[in-house]
TORLOMI-341969 format. One line per field, with one value per residue (C-alpha): x, z, y; residue in one letter. Coordinates in Angstrom, 3 decimals, m for minus. Each point is the difference from the previous one (the first is absolute). Layout:
<sites>
X <- X  ...
Z <- Z  ...
Y <- Y  ...
r <- a  ...
</sites>
This chain:
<sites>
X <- 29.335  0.312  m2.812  1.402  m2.818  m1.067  1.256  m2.634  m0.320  m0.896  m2.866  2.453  1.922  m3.085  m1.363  3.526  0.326  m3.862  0.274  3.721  m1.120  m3.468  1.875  2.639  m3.173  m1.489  3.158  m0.097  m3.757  m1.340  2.889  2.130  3.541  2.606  2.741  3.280  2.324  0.225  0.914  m3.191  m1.714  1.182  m0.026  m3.487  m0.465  1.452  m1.522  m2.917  1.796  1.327  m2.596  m2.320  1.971  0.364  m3.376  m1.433  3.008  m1.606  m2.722  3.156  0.099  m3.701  m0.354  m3.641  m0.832  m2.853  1.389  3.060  m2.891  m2.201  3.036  0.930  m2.844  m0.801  3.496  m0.475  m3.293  1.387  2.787  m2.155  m1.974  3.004  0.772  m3.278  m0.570  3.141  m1.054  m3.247  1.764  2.739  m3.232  m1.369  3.365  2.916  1.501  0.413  m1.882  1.706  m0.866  m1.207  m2.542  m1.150  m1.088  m1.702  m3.326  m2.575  1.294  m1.452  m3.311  0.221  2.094  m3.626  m0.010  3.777  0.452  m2.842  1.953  3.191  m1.789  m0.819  m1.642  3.454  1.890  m1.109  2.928  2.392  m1.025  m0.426  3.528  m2.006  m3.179  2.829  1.371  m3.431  m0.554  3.293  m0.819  m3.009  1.008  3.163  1.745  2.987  2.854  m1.629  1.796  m1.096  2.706  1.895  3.663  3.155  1.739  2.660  m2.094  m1.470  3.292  1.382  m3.813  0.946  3.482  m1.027  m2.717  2.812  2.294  m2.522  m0.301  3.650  0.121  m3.106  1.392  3.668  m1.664  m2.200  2.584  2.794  m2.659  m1.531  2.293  m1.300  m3.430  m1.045  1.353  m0.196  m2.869  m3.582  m0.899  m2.654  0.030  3.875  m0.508  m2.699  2.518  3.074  m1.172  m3.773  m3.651  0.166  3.147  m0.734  m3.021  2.228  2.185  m2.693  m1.525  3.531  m0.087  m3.144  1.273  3.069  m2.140  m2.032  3.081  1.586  m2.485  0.520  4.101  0.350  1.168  0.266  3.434  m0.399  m1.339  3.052  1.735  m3.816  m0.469  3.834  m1.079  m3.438  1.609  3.045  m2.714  m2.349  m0.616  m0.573  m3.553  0.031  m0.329  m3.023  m1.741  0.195  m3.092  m1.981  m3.468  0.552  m3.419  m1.642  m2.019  1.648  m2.053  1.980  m1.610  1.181  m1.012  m0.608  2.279  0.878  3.316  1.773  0.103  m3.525  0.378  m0.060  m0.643  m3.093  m1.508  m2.025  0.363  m0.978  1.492  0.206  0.572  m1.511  m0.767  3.348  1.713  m1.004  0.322  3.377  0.636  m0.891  1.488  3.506  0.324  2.567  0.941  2.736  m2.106  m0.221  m1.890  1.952  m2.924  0.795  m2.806  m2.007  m1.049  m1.858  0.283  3.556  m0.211  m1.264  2.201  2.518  m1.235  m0.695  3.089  2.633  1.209  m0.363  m2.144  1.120  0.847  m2.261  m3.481  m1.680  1.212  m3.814  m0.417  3.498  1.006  m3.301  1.379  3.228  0.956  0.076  0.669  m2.396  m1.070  m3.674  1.262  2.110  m2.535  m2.536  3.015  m0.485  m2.912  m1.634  m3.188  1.120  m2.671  m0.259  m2.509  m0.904  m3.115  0.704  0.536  1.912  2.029  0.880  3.815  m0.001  m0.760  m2.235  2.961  2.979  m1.894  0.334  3.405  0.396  m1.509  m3.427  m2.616  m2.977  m0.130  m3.046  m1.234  m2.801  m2.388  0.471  m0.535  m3.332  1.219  m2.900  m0.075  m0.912  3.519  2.074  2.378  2.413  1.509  m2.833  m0.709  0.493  2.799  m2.431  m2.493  2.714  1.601  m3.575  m0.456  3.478  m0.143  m3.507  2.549  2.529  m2.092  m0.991  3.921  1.753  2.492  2.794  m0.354  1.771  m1.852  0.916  m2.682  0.628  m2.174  m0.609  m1.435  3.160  0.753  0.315  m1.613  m0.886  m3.980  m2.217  m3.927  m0.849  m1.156  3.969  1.697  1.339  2.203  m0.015  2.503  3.111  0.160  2.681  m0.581  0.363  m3.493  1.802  2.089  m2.813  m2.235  2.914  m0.247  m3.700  m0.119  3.055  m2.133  m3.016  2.425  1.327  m3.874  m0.427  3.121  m1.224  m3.701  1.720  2.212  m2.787  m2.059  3.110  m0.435  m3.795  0.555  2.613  2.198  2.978  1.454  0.626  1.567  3.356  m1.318  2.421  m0.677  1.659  0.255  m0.021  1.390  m0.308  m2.629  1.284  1.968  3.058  m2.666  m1.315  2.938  m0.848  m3.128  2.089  2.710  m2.657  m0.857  3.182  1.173  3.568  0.638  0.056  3.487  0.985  0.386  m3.035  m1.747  1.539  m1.020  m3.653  m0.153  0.315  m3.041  m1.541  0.483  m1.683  0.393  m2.501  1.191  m2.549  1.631  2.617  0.713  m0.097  3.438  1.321  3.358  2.067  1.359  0.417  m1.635  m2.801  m2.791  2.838  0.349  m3.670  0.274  2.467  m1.057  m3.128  0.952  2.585  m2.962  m1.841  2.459  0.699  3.976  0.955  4.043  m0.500  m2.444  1.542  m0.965  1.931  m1.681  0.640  m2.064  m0.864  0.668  3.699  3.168  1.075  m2.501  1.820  m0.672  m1.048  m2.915  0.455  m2.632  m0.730  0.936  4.007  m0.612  0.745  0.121  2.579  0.279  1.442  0.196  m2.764  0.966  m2.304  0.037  3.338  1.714  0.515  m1.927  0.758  m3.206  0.389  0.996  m2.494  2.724  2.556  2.957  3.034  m0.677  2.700  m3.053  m2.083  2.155  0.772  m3.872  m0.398  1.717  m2.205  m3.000  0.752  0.663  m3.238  m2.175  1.551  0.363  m4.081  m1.034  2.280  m2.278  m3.414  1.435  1.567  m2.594  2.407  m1.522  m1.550  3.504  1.062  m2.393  2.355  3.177  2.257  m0.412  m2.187  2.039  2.991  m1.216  2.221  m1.527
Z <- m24.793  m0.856  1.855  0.626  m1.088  3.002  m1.926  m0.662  1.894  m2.210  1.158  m0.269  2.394  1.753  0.350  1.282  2.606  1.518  m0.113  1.677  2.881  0.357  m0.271  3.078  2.299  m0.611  0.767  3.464  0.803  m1.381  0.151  3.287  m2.041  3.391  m0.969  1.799  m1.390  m2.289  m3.289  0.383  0.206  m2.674  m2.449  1.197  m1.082  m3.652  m0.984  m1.572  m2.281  m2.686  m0.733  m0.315  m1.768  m3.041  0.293  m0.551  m2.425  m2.386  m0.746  m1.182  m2.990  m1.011  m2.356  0.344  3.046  0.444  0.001  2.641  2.128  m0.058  0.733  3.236  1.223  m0.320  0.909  3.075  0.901  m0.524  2.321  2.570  0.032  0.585  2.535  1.535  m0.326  1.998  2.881  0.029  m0.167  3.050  2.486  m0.303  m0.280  0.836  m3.231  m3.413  m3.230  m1.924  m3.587  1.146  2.693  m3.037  m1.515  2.732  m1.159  1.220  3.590  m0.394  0.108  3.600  1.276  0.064  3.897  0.079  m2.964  1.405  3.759  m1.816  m2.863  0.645  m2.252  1.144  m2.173  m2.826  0.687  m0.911  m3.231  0.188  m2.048  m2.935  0.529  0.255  m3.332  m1.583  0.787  m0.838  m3.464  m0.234  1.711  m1.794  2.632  m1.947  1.642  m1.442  m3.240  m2.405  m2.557  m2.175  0.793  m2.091  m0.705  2.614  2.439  0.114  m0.034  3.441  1.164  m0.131  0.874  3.514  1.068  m0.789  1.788  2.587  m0.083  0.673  2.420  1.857  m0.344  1.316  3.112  0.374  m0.192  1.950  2.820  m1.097  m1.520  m2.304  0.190  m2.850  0.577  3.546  0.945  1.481  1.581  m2.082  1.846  m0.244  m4.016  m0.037  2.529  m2.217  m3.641  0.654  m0.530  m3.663  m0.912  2.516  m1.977  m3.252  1.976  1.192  m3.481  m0.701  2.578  m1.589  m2.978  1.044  2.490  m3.116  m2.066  3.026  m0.290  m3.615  0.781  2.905  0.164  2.589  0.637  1.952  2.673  1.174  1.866  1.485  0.974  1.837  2.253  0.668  1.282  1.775  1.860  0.873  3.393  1.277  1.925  3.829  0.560  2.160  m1.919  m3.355  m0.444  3.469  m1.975  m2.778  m1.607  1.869  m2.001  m0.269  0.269  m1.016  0.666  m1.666  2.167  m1.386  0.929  2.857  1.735  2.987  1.991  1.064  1.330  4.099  m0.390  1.174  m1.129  2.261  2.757  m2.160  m1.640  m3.717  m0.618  3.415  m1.704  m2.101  3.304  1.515  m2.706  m0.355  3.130  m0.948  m4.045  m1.207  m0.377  m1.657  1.008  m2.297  m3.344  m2.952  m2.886  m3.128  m2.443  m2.838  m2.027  m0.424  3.652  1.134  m3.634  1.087  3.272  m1.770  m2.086  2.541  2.218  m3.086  m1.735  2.465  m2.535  0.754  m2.184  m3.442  1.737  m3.315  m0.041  0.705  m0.868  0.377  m3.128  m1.976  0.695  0.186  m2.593  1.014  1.644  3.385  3.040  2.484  3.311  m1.020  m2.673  1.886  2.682  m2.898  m0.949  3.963  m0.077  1.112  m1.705  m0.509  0.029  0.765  1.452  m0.946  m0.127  m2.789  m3.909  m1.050  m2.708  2.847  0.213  m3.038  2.418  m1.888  m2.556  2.190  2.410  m3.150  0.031  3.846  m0.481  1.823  m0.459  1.185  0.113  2.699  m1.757  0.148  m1.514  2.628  2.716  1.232  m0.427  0.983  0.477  3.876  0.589  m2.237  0.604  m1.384  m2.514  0.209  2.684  3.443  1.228  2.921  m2.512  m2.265  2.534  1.064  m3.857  m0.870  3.189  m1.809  m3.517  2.084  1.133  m3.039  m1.440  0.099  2.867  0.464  m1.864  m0.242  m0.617  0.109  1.690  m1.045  1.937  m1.002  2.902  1.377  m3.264  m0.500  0.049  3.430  0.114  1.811  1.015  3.188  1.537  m0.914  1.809  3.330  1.173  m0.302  m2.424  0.474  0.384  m2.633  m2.729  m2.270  m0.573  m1.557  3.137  2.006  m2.115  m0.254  3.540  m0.382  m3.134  1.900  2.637  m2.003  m1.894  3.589  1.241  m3.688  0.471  3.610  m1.765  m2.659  2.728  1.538  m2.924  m0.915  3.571  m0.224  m3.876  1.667  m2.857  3.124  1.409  m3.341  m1.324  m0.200  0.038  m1.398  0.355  m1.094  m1.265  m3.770  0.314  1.045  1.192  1.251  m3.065  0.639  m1.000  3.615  1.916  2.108  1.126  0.847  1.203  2.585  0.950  0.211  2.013  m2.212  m3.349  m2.924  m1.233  m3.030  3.171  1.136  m3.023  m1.253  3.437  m0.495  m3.342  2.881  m0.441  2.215  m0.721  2.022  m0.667  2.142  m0.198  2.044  3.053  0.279  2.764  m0.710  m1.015  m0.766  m2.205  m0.867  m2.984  m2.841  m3.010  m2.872  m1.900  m2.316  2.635  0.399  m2.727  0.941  3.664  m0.749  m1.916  2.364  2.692  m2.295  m0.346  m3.874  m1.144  m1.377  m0.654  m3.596  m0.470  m1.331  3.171  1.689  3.435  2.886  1.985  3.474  1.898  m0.890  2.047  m3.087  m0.928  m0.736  1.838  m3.018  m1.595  m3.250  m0.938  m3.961  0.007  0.850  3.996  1.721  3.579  1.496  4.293  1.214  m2.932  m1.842  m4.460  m0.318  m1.681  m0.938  3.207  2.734  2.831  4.086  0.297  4.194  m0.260  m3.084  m0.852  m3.368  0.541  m2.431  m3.248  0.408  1.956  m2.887  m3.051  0.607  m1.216  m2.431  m3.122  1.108  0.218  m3.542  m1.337  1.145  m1.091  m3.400  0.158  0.156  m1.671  m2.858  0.515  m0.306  m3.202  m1.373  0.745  0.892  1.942  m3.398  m0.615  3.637  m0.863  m2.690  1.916  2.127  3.083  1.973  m0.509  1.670  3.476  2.856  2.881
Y <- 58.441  m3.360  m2.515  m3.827  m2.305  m2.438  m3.693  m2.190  m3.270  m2.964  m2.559  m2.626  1.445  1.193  m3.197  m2.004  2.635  m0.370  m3.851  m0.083  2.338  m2.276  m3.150  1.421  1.488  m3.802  m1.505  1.801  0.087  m3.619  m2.511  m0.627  0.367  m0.050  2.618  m0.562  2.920  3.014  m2.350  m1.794  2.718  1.639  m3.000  m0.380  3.545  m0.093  m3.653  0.692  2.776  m1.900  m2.852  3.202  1.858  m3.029  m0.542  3.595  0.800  m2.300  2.737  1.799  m2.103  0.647  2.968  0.967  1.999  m1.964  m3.360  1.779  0.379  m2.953  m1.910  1.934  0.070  m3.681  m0.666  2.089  m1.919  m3.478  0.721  1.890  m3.078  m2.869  2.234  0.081  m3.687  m0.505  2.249  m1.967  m3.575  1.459  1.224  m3.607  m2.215  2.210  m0.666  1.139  m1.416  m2.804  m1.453  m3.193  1.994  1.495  m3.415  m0.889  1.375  m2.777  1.110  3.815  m0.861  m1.174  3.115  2.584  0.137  0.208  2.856  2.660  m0.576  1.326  2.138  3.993  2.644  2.233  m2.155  2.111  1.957  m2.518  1.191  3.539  0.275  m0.989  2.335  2.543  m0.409  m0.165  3.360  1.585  m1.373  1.317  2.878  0.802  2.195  2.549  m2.428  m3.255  m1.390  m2.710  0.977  m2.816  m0.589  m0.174  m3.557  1.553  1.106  m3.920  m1.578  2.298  m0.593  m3.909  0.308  1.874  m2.700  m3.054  1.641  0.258  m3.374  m1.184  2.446  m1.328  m3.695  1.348  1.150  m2.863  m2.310  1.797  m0.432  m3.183  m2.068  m2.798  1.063  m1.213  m3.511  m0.950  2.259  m1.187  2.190  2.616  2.509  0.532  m0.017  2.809  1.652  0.005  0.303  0.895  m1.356  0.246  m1.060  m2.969  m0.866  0.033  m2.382  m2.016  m0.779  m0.812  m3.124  m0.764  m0.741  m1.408  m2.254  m0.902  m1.222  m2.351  m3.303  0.353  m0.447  m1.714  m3.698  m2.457  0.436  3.261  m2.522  m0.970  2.918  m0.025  m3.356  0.328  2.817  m1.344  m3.569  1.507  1.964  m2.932  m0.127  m3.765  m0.207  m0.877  m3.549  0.295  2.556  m1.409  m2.305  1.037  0.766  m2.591  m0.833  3.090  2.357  3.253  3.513  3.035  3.334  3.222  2.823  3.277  2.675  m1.156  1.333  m1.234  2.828  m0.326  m3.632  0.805  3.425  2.260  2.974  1.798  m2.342  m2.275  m2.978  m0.282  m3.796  m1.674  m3.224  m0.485  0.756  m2.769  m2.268  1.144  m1.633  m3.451  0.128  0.645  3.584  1.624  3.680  1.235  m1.250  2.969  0.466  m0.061  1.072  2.436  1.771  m3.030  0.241  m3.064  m1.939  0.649  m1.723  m2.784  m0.525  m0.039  m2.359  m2.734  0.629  0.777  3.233  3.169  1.916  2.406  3.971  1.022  m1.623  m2.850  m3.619  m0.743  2.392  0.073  m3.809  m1.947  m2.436  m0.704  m3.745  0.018  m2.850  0.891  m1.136  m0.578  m1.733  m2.369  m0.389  m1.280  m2.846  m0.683  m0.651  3.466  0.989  3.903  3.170  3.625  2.365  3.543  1.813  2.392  m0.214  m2.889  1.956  2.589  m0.126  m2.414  m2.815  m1.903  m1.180  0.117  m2.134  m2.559  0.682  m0.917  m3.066  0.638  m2.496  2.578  3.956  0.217  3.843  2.600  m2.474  m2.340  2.154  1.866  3.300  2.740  3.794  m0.963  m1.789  2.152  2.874  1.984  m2.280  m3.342  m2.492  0.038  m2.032  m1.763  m0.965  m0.957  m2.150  m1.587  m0.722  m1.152  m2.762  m1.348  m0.831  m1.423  m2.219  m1.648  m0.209  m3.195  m0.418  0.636  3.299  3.115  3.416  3.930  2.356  3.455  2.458  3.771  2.023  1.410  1.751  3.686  2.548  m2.314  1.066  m2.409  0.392  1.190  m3.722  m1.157  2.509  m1.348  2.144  3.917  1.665  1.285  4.023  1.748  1.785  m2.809  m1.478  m3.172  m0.877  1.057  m2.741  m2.564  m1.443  m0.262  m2.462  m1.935  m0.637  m1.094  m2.507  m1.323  m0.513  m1.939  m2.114  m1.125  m1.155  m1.444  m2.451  m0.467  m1.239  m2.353  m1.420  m0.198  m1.866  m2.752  1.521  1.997  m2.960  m1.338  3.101  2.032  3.490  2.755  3.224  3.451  3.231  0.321  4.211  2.756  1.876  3.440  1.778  2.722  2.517  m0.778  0.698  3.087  m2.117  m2.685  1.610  1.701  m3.543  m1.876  2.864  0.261  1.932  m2.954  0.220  m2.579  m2.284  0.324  m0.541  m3.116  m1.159  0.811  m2.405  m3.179  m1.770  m2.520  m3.904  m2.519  m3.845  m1.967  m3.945  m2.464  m1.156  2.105  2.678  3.324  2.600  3.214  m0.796  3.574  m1.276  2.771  m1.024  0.180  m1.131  m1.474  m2.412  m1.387  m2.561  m1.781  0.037  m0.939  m2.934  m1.217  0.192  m2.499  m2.480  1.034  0.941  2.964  m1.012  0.047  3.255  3.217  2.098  3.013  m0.679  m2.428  m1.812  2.465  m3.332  m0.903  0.467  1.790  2.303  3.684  2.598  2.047  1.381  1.558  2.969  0.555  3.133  m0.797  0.670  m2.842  m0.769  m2.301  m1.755  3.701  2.262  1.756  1.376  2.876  3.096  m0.017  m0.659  m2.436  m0.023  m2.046  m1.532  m0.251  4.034  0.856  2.295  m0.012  m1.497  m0.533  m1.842  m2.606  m2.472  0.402  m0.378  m3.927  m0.475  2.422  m1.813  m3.094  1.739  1.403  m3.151  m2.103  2.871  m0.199  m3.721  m0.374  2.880  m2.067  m3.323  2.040  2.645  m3.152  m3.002  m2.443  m2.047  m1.318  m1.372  m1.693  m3.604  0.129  0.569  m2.852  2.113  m2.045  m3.012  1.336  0.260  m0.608  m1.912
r <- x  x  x  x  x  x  x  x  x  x  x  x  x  x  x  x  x  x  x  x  x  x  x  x  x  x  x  x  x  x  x  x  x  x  x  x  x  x  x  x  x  x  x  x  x  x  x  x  x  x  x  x  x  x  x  x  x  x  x  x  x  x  x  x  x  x  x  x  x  x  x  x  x  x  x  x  x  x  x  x  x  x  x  x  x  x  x  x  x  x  x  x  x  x  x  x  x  x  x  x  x  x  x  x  x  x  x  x  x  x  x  x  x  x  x  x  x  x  x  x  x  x  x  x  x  x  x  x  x  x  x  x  x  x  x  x  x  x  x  x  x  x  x  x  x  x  x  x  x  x  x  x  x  x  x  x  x  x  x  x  x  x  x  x  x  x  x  x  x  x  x  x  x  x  x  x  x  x  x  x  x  x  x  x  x  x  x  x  x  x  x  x  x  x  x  x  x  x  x  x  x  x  x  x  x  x  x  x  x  x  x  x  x  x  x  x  x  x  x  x  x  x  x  x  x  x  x  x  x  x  x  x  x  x  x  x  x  x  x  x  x  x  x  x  x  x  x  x  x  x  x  x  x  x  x  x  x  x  x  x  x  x  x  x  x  x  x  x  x  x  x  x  x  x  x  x  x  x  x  x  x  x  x  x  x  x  x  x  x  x  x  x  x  x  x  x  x  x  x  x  x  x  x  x  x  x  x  x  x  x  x  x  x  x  x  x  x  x  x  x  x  x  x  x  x  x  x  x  x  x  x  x  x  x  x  x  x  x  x  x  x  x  x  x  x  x  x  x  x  x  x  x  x  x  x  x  x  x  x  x  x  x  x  x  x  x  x  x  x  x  x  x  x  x  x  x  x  x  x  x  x  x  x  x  x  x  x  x  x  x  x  x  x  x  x  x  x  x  x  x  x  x  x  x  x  x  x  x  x  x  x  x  x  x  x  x  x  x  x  x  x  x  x  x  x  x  x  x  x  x  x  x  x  x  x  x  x  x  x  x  x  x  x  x  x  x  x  x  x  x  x  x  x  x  x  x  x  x  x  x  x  x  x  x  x  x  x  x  x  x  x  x  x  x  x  x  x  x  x  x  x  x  x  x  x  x  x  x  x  x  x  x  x  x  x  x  x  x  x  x  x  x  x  x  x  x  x  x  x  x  x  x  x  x  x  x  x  x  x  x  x  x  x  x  x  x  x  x  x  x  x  x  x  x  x  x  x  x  x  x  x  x  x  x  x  x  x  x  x  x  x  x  x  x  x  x  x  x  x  x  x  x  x  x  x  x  x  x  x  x  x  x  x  x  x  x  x  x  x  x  x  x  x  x  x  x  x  x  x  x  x  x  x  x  x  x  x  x  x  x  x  x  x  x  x  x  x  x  x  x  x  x  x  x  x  x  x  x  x  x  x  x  x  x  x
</sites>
């Protein structure tokens, strides 16, 4: 009676198979990946395969058991631990890990509070694949096979895992198509041709991002500086000039969305004090966030450069060099004497040299603060003592002077001390949401002390005050909390709604009102400026002035989402902003080439530095009056 032998299973093979299944469980548990039909699903299913099964197959070409090993098992680890990092990275910024985030290593030593909020000892088992293969070779189980492998067997080994690949990349682009090209989105990548091929892809960019200063010249500029002028939008007669000479106070408030603004929880109201001085300031209601994964460095950048940020890293970090035309440095040719404030590390975000770059004549930092463990939380100094301190330096700058206050308390994981909380939490069973509305209203009782202390310093009447949200605050990993409190599930809709932020421009002696015109922080600079009697016409800028008959109705997110007067590009589809339903793609699709276009058009100016070459250019000297 003949016996058939049970065939061995090689580790190889062993090991592909327990990182493919982990890699699919993560993709479900840990990372909000919206599936819309069987085909996604599936090519979420099969993406992993192939990159695994190249990277594992290269034990197959090491002859010593030994070595075979080693190498999967460090090859197992490595991978276990990419995908790990990215799990950690998505809890805190509902994203996925770039190269440049990687480089931004003088930023981790700030993130302690943040990282043991998102940081459990259960994610242990995101490795237990590993500990798993440990013991079967030590354990050496009669199905378990180390055994060399013929030059055939190797070749059909390789020739099933490219075939994967094309296969993958068919699917992916049958359902996606040019997502290599015309995608921003990151989450649609690790969708279609997985984490780790995405990474592969991503280091690609790098490199190619790396290469473009070296070839670019001056005469990309051109198509550019065409679409930025055919775009200019001519400032309102009245408006332009109205606080000419007046100091100019920008704040940058922490994670501060605009759904709170005349809202209550508990009975109670989250943002008394910027309600009312909402009342007597400009206040725009339809203003987003267009930050990427530089977050508030992001928001900066925005507002002084009037370009929206890289969708991979931080210009702060990757671009500190580069030749830019900012507004601090065109308020210091005016005249301005130019600062910022912020409690904290003055290498944090890179600030410390790209605030060179800007043009800044001070960078107000820790050292000039009076930073104790009694006014501290979470992340450093309180914003009221901040404020209080901040006022006493403004006082002592030459007028008129321009200077950013950057405040920190409103800042997840949103703890305060007992003394600061105001108002009671919020009751879900997200502790972050719950927290949220607590450190909001903190910030709102330091904003009203910090008007008041202008007032008190004779510094208010003297000063345009600008106010607004640098992003947000409340992730997509909240959404049940926040779907609990908006009373509504958060569809795509919904949640490119929720990245409005507040903006508040206080000018002296003018009335207070609430202007609905869509639009972004892409849009302060030029605004700004127009407000202090300085001309943008010749400034390579993709926003308009908030003021002008001919501002767009358009706000254009990083990510490719844009939102337009009545229509809403998000997730994929088209949605009726008065119904908050989808609705046919036709009243989206006259935006989405332009949207393309600028994104690519600035994200060329940054990769490529050309701004370095527009002094050199005839340009400005063909203005049309």
């Amino acid at each position: 009676m003949n016996v058939k032998k049970i065939p061995k299973v090689p580790l190889i093979i062993i090991a592909a198979l327990f990182l493919w299944i982990k890699t699919y469980i993560v993709y479900k548990t840990s990372f909000d990946i919206k599936i819309e039909n069987a085909l996604q699903e599936l090519i979420l299913f099969i993406n992993p395969l192939s990159f695994l099964l190249f990277i594992f197959g290269v034990g197959l070409l090491l002859k010593k058991d030994k070595s075979r090993t080693r190498y999967i098992i460090t090859a197992s680890f490595v991978l276990s631990f990419i995908l790990y990092g990215n799990v950690v990275f998505y809890r805190f910024f509902d994203d996925f890990l770039t190269m440049p985030v990687l480089f931004q290593t003088s930023n981790f030593s700030d993130l302690g509070t943040s990282a043991s909020a998102i940081m459990s000892w259960k994610d242990v088992f995101y490795f237990t694949d590993v500990i798993a293969l440990i013991l079967i070779i030590k354990l050496k189980p009669t199905w378990f096979s180390l055994q060399n492998y013929s030059k055939a067997n190797r070749r059909a080994y390789f020739l099933v895992a490219t075939a994967l690949v094309f296969f993958n990349l068919g699917l992916a682009e049958s359902e996606r198509p040019q997502l290599l090209t015309r995608t921003f989105d990151r989450e649609m990548l690790v969708k279609n041709i997985g984490t780790y091929n995405y990474h592969v892809y991503d280091l690609f960019l790098q490199s190619k991002s790396s290469a473009q200063r070296a070839l670019a010249d001056g005469s990309e500029l051109a198509d550019i500086d065409n679409y930025v002028r055919a775009g200019y939008a001519r400032p309102d007669k009245e408006m332009f000039g109205v606080a000419k000479d007046k100091n100019l106070i920008i704040v940058s408030l922490e994670s501060l969305q605009n759904f709170v603004i005349n809202s209550e929880v508990n009975g109670q109201e989250i943002t008394p004090f910027l309600n009312d001085f909402i009342g007597e300031s400009y206040y725009f209601d339809q203003f987003y966030h267009q930050t990427q994964q530089g977050k508030t460095s992001d928001s900066e950048f925005i507002m002084d450069n009037s370009l929206y940020p890289l969708n991979r890293g931080a210009v702060f970090f990757t671009h500190s060099g580069n030749e830019f035309e900012s507004m601090t440095e065109k308020l210091g040719e005016n005249g301005y004497y130019t600062s910022a404030m912020h409690a904290n590390n003055k290498s944090f975000w890179n600030r410390d040299i790209m605030y060179d770059s800007l043009g800044y004549d001070r960078y107000y930092s820790l050292p000039d603060y009076d930073v104790t463990e009694e006014n501290s939380v979470n992340w450093g100094m309180k914003d009221i003592p901040f404020f209080e301190q901040s006022v006493e330096h403004m006082k002592q700058m030459p007028q008129p002077f321009s200077t950013k206050l950057i405040t920190l308390t409103n800042h997840y994981p949103f703890t305060l001390d007992e003394e600061d909380k105001l108002i009671d939490p919020y009751t879900s069973h997200d502790g972050t949401v719950n927290r949220y509305f607590q450190t909001v209203r903190y910030m709102d009782e330091a904003v009203k002390n910090f008007i008041a202390d202008l007032k008190e310093s004779g510094l208010y009447d003297n000063s345009v005050i600008v106010m607004y949200g640098d992003h947000y605050g409340i992730s997509e990993n909240h959404n049940k909390a926040m779907s609990q409190y908006l009373g509504k599930d958060i569809t795509p809709f919904v949640s490119t709604q929720l990245q409005k932020v507040p903006l508040i421009i206080h000018v002296p002696g003018e009335e207070g009102k609430t202007i609905s015109k869509v639009s972004g922080q892409i849009d302060l600079k030029p605004t700004i400026m127009h407000l202090l009697g300085i001309d943008t016409k010749k400034d390579i800028q993709f926003g308009s002035d908030l003021f002008s008959d001919d501002h767009e109705d358009l706000a254009i997110l990083r990510d490719g989402r844009f939102i337009s007067k009545n229509y809403v590009y998000a997730g994929e589809k088209c949605w009726n902003k008065e119904t908050e339903e989808k609705t046919d793609m036709k009243y989206c699709e006259p935006f989405k080439e332009r949207v393309n276009n600028e994104l690519e058009y600035s994200d060329k100016i940054i990769y490529g530095d050309l701004l370095r070459f527009y002094g050199e250019t005839e340009y400005r000297d063909n203005d049309e009056s």
